[in-house]
C-alpha positions as CSV (number, residue, x, y, z in Angstrom):
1,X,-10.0,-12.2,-10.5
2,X,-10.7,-12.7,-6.9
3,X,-12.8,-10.2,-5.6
4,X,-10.0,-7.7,-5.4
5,X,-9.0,-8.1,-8.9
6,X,-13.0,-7.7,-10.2
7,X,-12.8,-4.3,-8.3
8,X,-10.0,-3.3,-10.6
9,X,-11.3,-4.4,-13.6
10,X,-15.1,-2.9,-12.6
11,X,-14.3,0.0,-10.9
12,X,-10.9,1.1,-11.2
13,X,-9.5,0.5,-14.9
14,X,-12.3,2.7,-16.1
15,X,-11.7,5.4,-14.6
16,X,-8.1,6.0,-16.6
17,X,-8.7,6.5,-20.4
18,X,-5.4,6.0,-21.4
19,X,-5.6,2.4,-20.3
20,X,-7.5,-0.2,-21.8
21,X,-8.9,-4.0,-20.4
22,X,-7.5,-6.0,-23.2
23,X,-8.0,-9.4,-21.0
24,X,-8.3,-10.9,-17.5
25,X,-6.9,-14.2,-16.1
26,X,-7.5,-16.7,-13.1
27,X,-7.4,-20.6,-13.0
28,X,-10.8,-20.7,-11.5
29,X,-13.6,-21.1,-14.0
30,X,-15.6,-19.2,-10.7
31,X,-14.0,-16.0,-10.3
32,X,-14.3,-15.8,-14.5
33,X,-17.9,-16.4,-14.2
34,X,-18.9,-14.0,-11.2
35,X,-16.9,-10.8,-13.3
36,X,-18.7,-12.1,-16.3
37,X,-21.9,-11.4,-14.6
38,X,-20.6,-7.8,-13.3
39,X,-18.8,-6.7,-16.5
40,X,-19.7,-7.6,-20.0
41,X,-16.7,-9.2,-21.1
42,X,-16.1,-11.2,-23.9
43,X,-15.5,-14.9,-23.6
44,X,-12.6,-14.6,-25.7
45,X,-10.6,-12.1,-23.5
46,X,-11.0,-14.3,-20.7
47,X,-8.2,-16.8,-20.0
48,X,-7.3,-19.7,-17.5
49,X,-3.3,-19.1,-18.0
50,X,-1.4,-15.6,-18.2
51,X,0.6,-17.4,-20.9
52,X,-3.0,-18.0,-23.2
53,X,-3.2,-14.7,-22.4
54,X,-0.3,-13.0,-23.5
55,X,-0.2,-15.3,-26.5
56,X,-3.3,-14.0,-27.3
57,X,-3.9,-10.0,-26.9
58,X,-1.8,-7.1,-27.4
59,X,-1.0,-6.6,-24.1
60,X,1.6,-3.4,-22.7
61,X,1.5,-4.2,-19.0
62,X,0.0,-6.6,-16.7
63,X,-1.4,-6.0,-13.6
64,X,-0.9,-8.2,-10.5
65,X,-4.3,-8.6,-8.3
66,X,-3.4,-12.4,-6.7
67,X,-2.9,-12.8,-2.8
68,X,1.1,-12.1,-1.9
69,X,1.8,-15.8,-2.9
70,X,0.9,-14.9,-6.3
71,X,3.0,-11.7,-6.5
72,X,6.3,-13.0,-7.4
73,X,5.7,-15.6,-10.3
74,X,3.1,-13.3,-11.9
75,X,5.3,-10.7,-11.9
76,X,8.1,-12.6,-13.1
77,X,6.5,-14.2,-15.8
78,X,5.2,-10.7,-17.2
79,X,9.0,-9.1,-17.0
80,X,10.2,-12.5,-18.6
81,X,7.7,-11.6,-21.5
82,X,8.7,-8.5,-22.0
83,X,5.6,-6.5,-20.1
84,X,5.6,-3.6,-17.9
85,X,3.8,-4.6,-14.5
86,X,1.7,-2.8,-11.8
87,X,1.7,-5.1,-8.5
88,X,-0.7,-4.9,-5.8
89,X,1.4,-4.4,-2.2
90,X,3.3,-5.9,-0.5
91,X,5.5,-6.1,-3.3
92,X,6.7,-9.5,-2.2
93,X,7.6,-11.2,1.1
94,X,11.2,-10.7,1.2
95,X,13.6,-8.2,0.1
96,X,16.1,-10.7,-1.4
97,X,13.1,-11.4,-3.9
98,X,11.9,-8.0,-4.2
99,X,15.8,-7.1,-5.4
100,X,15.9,-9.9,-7.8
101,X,12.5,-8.8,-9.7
102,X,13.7,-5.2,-9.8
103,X,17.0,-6.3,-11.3
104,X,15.0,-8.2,-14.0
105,X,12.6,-5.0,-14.9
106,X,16.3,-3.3,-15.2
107,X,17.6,-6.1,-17.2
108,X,14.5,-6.4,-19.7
109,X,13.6,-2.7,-19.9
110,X,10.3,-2.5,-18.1
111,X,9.0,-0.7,-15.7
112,X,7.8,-2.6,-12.5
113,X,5.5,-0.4,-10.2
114,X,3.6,-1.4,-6.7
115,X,0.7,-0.3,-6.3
116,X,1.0,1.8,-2.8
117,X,-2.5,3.6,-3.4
118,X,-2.3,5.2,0.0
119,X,0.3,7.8,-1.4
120,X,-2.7,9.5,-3.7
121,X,-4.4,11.2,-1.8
122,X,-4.9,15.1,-0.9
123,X,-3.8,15.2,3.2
124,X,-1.3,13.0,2.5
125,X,0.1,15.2,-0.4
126,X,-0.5,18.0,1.8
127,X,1.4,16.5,5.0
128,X,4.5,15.5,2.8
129,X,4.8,18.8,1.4
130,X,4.1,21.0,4.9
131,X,7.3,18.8,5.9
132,X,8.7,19.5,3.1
133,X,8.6,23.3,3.3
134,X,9.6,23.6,7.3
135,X,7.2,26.1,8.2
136,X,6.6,24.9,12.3
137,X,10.4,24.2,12.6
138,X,12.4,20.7,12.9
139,X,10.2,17.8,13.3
140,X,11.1,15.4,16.0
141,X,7.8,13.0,16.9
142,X,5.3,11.7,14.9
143,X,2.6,9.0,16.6
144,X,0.2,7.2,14.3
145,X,-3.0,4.9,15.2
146,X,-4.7,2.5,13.5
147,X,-8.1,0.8,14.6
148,X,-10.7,-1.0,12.8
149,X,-13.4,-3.1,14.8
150,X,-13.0,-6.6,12.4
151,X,-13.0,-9.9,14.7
152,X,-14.2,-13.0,13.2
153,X,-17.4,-13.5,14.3
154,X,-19.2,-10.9,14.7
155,X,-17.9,-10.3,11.6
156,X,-17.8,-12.6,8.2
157,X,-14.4,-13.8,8.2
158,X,-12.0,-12.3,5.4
159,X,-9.0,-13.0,3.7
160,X,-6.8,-11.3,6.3
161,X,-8.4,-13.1,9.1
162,X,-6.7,-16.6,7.3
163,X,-3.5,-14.5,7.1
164,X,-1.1,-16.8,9.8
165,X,1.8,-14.8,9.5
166,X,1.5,-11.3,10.2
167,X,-1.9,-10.1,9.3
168,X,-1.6,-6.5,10.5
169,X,2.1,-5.9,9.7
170,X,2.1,-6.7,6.6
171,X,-1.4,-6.8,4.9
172,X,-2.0,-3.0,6.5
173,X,0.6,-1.4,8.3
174,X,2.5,-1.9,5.1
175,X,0.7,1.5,4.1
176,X,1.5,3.1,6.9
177,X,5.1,2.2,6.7
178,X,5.0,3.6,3.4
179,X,3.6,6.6,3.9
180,X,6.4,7.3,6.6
181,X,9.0,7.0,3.5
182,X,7.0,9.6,2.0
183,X,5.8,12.2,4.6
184,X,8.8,12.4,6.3
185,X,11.0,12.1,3.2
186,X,14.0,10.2,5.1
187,X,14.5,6.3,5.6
188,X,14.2,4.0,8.7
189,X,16.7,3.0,10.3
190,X,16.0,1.0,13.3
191,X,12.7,-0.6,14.7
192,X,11.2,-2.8,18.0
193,X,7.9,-4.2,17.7
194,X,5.7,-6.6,19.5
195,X,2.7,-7.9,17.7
196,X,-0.2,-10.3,19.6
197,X,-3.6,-12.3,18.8
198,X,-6.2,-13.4,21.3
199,X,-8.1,-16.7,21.4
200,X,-11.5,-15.5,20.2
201,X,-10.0,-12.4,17.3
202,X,-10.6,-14.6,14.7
203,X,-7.5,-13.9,13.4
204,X,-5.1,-16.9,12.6
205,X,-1.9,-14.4,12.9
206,X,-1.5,-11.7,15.3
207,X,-3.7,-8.9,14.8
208,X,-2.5,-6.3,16.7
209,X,0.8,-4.4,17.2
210,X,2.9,-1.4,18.6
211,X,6.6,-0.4,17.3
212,X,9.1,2.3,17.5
213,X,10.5,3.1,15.4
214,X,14.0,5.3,14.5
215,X,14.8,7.0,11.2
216,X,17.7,8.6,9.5
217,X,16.7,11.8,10.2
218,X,16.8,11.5,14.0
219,X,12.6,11.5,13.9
220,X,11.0,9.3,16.5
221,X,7.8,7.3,15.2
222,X,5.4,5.7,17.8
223,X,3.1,3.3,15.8
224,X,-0.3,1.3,17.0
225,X,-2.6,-0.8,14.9
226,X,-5.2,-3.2,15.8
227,X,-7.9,-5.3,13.5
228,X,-10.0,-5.9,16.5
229,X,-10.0,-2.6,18.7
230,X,-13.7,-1.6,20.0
231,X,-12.5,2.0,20.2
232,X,-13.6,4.5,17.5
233,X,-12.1,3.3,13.9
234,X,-9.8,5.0,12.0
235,X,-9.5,6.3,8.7
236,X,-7.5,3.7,6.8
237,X,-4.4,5.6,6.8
238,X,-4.8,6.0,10.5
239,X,-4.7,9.0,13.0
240,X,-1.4,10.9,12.4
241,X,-0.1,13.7,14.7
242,X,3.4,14.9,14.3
243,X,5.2,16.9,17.1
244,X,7.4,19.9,14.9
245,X,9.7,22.9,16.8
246,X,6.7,25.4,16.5
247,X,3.6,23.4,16.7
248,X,1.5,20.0,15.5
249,X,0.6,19.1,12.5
250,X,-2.2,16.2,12.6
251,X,-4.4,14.5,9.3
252,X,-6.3,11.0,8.9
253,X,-7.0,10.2,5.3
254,X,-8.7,7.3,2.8
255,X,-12.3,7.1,3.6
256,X,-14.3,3.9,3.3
257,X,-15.2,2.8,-0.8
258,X,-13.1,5.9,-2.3
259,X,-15.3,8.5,0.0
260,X,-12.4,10.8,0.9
261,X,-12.4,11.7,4.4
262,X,-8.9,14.0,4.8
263,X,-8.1,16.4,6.6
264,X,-5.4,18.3,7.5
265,X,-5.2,20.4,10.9
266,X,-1.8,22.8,11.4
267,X,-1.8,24.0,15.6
268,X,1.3,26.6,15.7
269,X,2.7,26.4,19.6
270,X,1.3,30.0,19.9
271,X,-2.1,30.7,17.6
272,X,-4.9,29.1,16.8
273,X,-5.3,26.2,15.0
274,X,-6.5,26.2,11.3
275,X,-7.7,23.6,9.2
276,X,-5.6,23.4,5.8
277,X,-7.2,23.2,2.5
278,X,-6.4,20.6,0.5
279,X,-5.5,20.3,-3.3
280,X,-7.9,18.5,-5.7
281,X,-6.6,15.7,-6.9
282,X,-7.5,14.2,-10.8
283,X,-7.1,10.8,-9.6
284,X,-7.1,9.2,-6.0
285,X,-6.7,5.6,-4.2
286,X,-5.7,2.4,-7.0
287,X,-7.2,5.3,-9.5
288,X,-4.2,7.2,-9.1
289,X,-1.7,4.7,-8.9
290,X,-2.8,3.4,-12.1
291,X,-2.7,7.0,-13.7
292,X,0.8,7.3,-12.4
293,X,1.8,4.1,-13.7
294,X,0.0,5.2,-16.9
295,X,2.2,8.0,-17.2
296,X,5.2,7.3,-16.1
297,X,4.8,4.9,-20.0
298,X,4.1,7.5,-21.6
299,X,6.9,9.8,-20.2
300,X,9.6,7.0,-20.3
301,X,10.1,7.6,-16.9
302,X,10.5,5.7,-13.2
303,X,7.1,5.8,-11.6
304,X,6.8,7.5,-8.0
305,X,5.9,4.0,-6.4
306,X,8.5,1.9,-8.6
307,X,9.9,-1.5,-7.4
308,X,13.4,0.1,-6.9
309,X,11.9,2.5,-4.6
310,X,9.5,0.0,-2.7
311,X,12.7,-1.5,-1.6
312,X,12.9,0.8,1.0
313,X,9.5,0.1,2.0
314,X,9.9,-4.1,2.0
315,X,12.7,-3.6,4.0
316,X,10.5,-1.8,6.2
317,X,8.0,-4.4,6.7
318,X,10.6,-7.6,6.8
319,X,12.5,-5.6,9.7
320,X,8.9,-5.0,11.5
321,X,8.5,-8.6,11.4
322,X,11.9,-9.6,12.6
323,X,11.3,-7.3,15.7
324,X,8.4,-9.1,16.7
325,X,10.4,-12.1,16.4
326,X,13.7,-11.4,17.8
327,X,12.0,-8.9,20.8
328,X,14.7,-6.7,20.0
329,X,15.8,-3.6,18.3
330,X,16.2,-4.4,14.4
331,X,17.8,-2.2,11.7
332,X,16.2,-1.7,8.9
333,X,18.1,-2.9,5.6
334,X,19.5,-0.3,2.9
């Protein structure tokens, strides 16, 4: 019940009737007491153990809000009980652990979901199914740029700033990397990467990175993020243009605090360019991972965003973060 976790649980839950706050956990008496004073909450739905809890409320699911650390065991313990699970990303920090919870959902007959809220929402729906439906032709490029202004100071240093491992790669570009699985439908196959920090960023870990990377389908991706760029900032999902036989398709999406600032712009090699209109959407950001998670209960079926698939997407990061490491190309793991 960090401040992520009282998000959830104020804002989030809410908004999905079909899913109910039957109890909230977290070994610090602290982060109890500041949701008790956001959300009236009983006392006796608040616990100090996920064990008390699940001994003591009819829980279905349980949903993962702790710092990556936390991932794995929670998630473990819930499957071992019996419980579907919805985990916040990145799923885990390896793909060897990622595969043994997934074979444990299988084994106990739960569903295990991540949470990759970037997927829900309308330009990226749109841009998947654009790809989808071929309309400019084969695509063969696609660049994407991330940049948020966030060095510690100015700024009031923030969980990812403490992050000595790879900050950018795999608290953020995580999303990104995901979104690539979806948009362009295919798998990666092969990436390079450098990743650096500077002495007065802040950040413990490198905050800052560029890749390329190759995928199955013989598309070429050219990827920048930065935590502590003084250019313009970026929608969270970043500035996407992708290069396609007969023209450019280009989108940012996921505004700041749920604002949705998406847009979709389609420039045909010969014609002018149009802006797309975009579909409405019941449920966007966590909101509609948790509807899909929801429903994919009640239809007995394997979420979008399901453990088995975010395989593809762990794999993903890990290889990123071997790259930077090895300063070499790195295939990505099937």
């Amino acid at each position: 019940m960090g401040f992520w976790g009282r998000d959830w649980a104020r804002m989030v839950i809410p908004e999905i009737p079909e899913v109910e706050l039957v109890g909230v956990v977290d070994s610090d008496a602290r982060a109890i007491g500041l949701l008790q004073e956001q959300l009236p909450i009983s006392p006796r739905r608040c616990f100090s153990s996920l064990e008390g809890a699940l001994d003591a409320t009819p829980a279905d699911a349980v949903l993962v809000t702790t710092t990556l650390p936390g991932h794995a065991p929670i998630t473990r313990a819930a499957l071992d009980a019996g419980l579907h699970v919805l985990v916040e990303k990145p799923f885990t920090d390896t793909l060897e652990c990622a595969q043994e919870l997934v074979d444990l959902a299988a084994a106990k007959g739960s569903t295990l979901m991540v949470s990759q809220n970037y997927r829900f929402f309308p330009a990226v729906r749109t841009a998947a199914a654009l790809v989808k439906e071929a309309s400019l032709g084969e695509l063969y490029e696609v660049s994407i740029d991330f940049r948020r202004n966030d060095p510690s100071p100015p700024n009031p240093s923030r969980r990812h700033h403490t992050h000595d491992v790879q900050p950018l790669l795999i608290d953020m570009s995580i999303h990104h990397f995901d979104l690539l699985r979806l948009i362009l439908g295919s798998e990666p196959k092969s990436i390079t990467c450098e990743a650096w920090n500077r002495p007065w960023s802040g950040f413990q870990g490198p905050c800052a990175a560029v890749a390329s990377i190759r995928f199955d389908s013989a598309v070429v991706v050219s990827y920048r993020g930065s935590w502590i760029s003084a250019g313009p900032e970026t929608a969270w999902a970043g500035e996407w243009t992708m290069e396609f036989e007969r023209g450019q398709l280009s989108f940012t999406s996921r505004g700041e605090d749920n604002v949705p600032q998406d847009k979709v712009v389609l420039r045909p090699r010969r014609g002018r360019a149009r802006t797309v209109a975009l579909p409405s959407l019941a449920h966007i950001d966590r909101a509609g991972s948790l509807a899909e998670f929801a429903s994919s209960l009640r239809e007995r079926r394997e979420p979008e965003t399901s453990g088995r698939d975010n395989l593809g997407t762990v794999a993903f990061m890990t290889a990123a973060v071997k790259a930077t490491e090895r300063r070499e190309w790195v295939e990505v793991e099937k």
